[in-house]
FIKE-410499 format. One line per 2 residues: number of its first residue (from 1); their letters; for each residue x, y, z of C-alpha. Coordinates in Angstrom, 1 decimal. Example, Ala and Ser with C-alpha at 12.3 -4.5 7.8 and 13.67 -1.06 7.14 Angstrom:
BEGIN
1) AS) 12.3/-4.5/7.8 | 13.7/-1.1/7.1;
//
This chain:
BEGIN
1) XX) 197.2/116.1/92.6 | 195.4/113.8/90.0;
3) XX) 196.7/110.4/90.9 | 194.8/108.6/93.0;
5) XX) 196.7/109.0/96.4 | 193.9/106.3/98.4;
7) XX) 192.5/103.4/98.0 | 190.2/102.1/100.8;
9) XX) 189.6/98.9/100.3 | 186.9/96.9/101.4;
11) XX) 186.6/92.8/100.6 | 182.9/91.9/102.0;
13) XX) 181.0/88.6/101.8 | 177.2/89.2/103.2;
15) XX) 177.6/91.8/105.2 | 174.7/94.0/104.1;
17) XX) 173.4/94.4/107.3 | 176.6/96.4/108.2;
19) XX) 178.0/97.6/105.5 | 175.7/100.5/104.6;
21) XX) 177.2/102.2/108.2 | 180.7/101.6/107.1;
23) XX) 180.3/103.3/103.6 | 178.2/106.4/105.1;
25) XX) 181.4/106.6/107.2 | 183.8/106.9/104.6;
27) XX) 182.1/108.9/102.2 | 181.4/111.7/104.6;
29) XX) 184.9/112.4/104.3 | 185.2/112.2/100.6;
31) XX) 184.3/116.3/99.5 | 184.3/116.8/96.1;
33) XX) 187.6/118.6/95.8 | 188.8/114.7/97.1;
35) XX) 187.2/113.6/93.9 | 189.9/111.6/91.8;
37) XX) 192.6/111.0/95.0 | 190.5/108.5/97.1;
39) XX) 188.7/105.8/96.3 | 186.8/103.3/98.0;
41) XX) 186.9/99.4/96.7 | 184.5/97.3/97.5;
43) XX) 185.5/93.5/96.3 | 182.1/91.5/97.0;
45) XX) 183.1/87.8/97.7 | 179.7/86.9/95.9;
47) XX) 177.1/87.9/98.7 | 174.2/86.0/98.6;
49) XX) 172.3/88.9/100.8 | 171.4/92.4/100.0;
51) XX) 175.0/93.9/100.0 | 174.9/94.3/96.2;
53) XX) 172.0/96.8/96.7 | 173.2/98.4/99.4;
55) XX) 176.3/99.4/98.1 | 175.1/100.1/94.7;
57) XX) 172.6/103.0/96.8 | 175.8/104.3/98.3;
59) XX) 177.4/104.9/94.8 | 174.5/107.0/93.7;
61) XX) 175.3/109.2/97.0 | 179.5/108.7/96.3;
63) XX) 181.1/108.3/92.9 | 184.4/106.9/94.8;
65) XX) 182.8/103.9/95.4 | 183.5/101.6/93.2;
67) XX) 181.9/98.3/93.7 | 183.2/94.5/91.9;
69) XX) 181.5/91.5/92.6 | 183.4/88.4/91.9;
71) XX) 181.9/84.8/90.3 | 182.8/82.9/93.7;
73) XX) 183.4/83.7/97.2 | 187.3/83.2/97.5;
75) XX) 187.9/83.7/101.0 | 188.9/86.3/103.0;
77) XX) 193.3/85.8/101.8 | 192.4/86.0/98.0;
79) XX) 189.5/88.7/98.6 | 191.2/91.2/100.4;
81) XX) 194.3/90.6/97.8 | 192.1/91.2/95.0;
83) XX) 190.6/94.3/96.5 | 194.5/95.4/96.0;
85) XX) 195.0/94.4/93.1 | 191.8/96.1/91.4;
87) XX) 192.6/99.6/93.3 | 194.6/102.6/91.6;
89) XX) 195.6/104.3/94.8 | 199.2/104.7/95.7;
91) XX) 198.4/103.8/99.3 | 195.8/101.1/100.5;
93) XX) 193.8/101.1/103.4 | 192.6/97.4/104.1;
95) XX) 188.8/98.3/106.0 | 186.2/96.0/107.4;
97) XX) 182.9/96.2/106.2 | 181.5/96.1/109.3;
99) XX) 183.6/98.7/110.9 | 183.3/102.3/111.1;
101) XX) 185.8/104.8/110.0 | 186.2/107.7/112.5;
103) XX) 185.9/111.2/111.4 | 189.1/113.0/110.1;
105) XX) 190.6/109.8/109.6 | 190.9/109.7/106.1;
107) XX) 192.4/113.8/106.0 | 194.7/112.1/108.6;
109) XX) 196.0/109.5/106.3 | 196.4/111.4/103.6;
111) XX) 198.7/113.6/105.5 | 200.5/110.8/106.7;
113) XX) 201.2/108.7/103.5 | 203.1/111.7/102.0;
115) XX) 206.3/110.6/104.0 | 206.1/107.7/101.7;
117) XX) 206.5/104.5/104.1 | 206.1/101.3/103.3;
119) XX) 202.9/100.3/105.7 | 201.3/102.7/108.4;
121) XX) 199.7/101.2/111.2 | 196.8/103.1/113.9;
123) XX) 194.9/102.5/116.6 | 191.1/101.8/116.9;
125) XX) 188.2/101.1/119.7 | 187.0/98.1/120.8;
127) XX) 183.0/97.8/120.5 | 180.2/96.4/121.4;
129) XX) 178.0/94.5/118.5 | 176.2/97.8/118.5;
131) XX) 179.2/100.0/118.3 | 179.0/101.0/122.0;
133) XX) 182.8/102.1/122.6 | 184.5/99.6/125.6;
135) XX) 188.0/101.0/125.0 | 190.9/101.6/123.0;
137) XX) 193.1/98.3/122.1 | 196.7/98.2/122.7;
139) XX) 199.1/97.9/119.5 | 202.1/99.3/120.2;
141) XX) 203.6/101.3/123.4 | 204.9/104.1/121.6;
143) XX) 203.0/107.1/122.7 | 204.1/109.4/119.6;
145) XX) 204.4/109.3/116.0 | 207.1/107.1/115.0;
147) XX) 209.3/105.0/112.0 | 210.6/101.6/112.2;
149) XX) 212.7/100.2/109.9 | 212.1/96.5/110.5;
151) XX) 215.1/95.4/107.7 | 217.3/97.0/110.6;
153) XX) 217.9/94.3/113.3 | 218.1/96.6/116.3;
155) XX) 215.1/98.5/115.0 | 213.5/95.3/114.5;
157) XX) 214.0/94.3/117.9 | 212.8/97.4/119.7;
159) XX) 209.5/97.3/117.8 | 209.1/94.0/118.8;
161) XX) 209.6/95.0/122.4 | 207.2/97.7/122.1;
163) XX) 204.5/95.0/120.9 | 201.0/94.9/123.0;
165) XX) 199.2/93.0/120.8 | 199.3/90.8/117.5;
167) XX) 198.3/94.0/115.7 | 201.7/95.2/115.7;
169) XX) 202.2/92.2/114.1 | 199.7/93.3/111.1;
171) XX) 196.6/90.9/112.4 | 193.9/93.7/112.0;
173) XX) 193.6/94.7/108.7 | 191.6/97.5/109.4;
175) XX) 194.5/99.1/111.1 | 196.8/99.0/108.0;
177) XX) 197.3/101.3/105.2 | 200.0/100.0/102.7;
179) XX) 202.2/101.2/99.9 | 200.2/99.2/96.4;
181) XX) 203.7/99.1/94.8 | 205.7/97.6/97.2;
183) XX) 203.0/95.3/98.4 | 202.2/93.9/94.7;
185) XX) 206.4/93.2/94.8 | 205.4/90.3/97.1;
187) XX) 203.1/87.7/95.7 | 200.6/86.1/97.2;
189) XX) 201.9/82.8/99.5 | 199.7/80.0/98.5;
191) XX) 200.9/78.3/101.6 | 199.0/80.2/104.0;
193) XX) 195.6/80.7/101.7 | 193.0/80.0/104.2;
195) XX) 194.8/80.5/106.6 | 193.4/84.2/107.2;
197) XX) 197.1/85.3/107.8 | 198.1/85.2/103.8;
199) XX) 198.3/89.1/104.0 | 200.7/89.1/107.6;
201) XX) 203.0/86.3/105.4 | 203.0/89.0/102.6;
203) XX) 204.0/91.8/105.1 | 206.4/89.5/107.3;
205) XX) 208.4/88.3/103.7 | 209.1/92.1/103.4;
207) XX) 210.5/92.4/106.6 | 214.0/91.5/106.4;
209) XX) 214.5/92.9/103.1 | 213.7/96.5/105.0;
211) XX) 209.8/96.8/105.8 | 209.7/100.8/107.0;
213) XX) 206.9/101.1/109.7 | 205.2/104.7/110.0;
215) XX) 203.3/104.5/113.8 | 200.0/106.5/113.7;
217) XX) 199.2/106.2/117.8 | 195.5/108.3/116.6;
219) XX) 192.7/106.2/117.2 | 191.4/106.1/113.1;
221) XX) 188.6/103.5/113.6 | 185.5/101.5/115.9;
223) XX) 185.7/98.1/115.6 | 182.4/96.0/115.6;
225) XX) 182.7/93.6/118.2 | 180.7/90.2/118.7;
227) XX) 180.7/89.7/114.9 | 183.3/87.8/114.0;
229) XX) 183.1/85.9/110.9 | 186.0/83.4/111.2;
231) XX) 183.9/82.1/114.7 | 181.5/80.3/112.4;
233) XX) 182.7/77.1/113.4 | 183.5/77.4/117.2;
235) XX) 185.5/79.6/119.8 | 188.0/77.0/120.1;
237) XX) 188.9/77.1/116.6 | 188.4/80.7/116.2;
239) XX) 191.8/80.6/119.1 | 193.1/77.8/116.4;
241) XX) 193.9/80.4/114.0 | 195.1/82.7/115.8;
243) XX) 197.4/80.8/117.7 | 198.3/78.3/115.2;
245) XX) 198.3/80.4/112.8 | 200.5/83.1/114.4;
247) XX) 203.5/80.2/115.5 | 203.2/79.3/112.2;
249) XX) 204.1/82.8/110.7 | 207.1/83.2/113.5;
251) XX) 208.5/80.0/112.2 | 208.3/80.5/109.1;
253) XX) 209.3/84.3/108.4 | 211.6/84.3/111.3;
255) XX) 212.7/81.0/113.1 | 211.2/79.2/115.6;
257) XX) 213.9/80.3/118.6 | 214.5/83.5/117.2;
259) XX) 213.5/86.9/119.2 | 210.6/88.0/116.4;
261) XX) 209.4/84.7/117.3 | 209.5/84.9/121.0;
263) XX) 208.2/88.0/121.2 | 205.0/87.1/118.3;
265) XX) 204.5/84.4/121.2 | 204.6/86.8/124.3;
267) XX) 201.8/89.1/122.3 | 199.7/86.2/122.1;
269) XX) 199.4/85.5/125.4 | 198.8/89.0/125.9;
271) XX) 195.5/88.4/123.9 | 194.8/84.7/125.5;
273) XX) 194.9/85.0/129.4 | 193.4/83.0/132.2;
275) XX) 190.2/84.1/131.6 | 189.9/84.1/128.2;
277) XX) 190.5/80.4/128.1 | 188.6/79.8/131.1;
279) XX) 185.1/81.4/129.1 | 186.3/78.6/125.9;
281) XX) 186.5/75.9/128.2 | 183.0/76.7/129.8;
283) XX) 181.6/77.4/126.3 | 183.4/73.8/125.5;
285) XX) 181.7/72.1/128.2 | 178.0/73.4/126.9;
287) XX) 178.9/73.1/123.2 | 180.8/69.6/123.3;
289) XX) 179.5/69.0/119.5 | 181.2/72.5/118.5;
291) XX) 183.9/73.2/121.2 | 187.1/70.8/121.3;
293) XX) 187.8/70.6/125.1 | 191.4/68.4/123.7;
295) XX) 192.1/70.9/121.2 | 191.8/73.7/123.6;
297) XX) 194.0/72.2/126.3 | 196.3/71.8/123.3;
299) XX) 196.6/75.5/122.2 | 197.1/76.2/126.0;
301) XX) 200.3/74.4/126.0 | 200.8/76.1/123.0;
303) XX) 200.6/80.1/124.0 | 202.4/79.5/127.3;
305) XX) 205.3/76.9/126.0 | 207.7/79.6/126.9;
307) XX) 206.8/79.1/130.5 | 205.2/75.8/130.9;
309) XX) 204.7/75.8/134.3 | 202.0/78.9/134.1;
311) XX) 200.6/76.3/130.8 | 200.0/73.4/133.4;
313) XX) 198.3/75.8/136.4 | 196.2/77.7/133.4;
315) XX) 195.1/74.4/132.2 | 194.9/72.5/135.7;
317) XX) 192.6/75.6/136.5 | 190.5/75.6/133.4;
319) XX) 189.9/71.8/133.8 | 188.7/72.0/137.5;
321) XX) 186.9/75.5/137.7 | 183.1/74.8/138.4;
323) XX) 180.9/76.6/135.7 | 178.2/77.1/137.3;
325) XX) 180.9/79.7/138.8 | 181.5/81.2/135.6;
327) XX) 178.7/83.6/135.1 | 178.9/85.0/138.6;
329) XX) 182.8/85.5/138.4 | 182.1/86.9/134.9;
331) XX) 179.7/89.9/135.7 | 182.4/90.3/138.7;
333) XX) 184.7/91.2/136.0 | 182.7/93.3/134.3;
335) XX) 181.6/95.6/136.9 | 185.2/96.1/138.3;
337) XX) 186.4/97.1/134.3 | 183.4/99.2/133.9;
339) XX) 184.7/100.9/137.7 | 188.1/101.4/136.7;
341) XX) 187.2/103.1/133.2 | 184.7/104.9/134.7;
343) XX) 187.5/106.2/137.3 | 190.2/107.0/134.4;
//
């Protein structure tokens, strides 16, 4: 086979402390007899660290790598689109570059993309800023290997059932491997450009016209945790973009009271319970020149307007909670989920 069958493709902007440990990842896996059929992509938003050099002493080590830095940073929408754009593979898998690849994954893709679909989504840990593994996250509650064929409406509406988390819903780019051709049919939506979503908008605008699914339930991935880059300006609007940003796509792509949208909503507040509002309005409280308290009650409201009584109790209880409470109540929490996986 001497088309390039992979494309991994990596958009970075100084992330040379991590990067290094994502590349040695990938490239274990790249033999020479895989010379020619993957390739890894990294698009360099114009680093201003060492991530030029870094990755330039991974290409000595791996010819795949090939490594483009652009004149300007252009944001993670038009970065990661670019990275597509400049690949040859048939297949694209949209990687971190401060994640770690998980052995065999890459032999597992391969297998999988033969079937052709349009998108393939996995699985992958959730870890610690040093890549200590704290568990698997939830996608999709589908056990085995499956297809959806989201242009069908009753297939459509199971795999929206079967959603755990907004990564069904293509938030996590790590977790997506999608067909070049059929992505490049789509341009890119100026409208949500800095939004971070402008790569879900392309996905979700295929959708109707018969988006085909292939479920990889293998865990392909370890997610860094505790280093997210679209945090730089506040928990409260790190949830802004999420949660805005995910309404947004439902009412667009889909209608605001149709069941795609309901069920984008009922994902979210999967992801933004009790207690996860509860540490923002703490952190809110400590960081008042940061943290919006207003804006957080707001995108309360927001997450639970399908049931807005559990909205008022969530924010009634976040208002009044004592923080000096909050650390106490928080190591509680952590000792009872490190029990229960230690029990599993």
């Amino acid at each position: 086979m001497s088309e390039t069958s992979l494309s991994i493709c990596i958009p970075t902007y100084n992330f040379g402390r991590f990067i290094g440990e994502t590349l040695a990842s990938i490239a274990a896996q790249l033999p020479g007899e895989l010379a020619g059929i993957v390739e890894v992509v990294v698009v360099d938003g114009a680093s201003t660290d060492n991530t030029a050099e870094v990755v330039r002493g991974y290409q000595e080590k791996c010819p795949a790598i090939r490594y483009v830095r652009l004149d300007a940073r252009g944001g993670i929408d038009r970065d990661m689109a670019r990275s597509v754009e400049l690949a040859h593979g048939r297949y694209c898998w949209l990687f971190s570059s401060d994640d770690v690849m998980r052995a065999g994954a890459v032999a597992t893709i391969l297998g999988k993309i033969r079937s052709g679909h349009d998108v393939y989504l996995c699985k992958h840990t959730d870890c610690t800023f040093d890549m200590k593994v704290m568990g698997v996250r939830p996608v999709l509650a589908a056990p085995s290997a499956g297809t959806f064929n989201l242009g069908n409406a009753p297939e459509r509406r199971r795999y929206c059932e079967l959603a755990q988390t907004t990564e069904a819903f293509f938030s996590f780019m790590g977790g997506l491997i999608v067909n070049r051709a059929r992505w490049l049919s789509i341009p890119l939506d100026e409208a949500f450009v800095g939004s971070c979503w402008a790569h879900v908008a392309r996905l979700f605008a295929l959708v109707r016209p018969g988006l085909v699914v292939g479920w990889v339930p293998d865990v392909l991935l370890d997610q860094r945790g505790d280093n997210d880059s679209f945090a730089d300006r506040g928990i409260v609007n790190r949830f802004r973009i999420a949660i805005d940003g995910y309404h947004r796509l439902a009412a667009a792509f889909f209608g605001d009271d149709s069941p795609e949208a309901y069920h984008i909503r009922r994902v979210l507040r999967n992801e933004f319970r009790f207690r996860t509002f509860l540490a923002a309005t703490v952190r809110s409280r400590r960081n008042p020149h940061i943290e919006d308290a207003r804006v957080l009650d707001e995108l309360i409201r927001k997450t639970y307007r399908d049931i807005p009584l559990t909205a008022r109790l969530i924010s009634l209880g976040c208002s009044i909670f004592p923080s000096r409470l909050y650390p106490g109540l928080q190591g509680l929490y952590h000792r009872l989920i490190a029990r229960f996986r230690a029990a599993r």
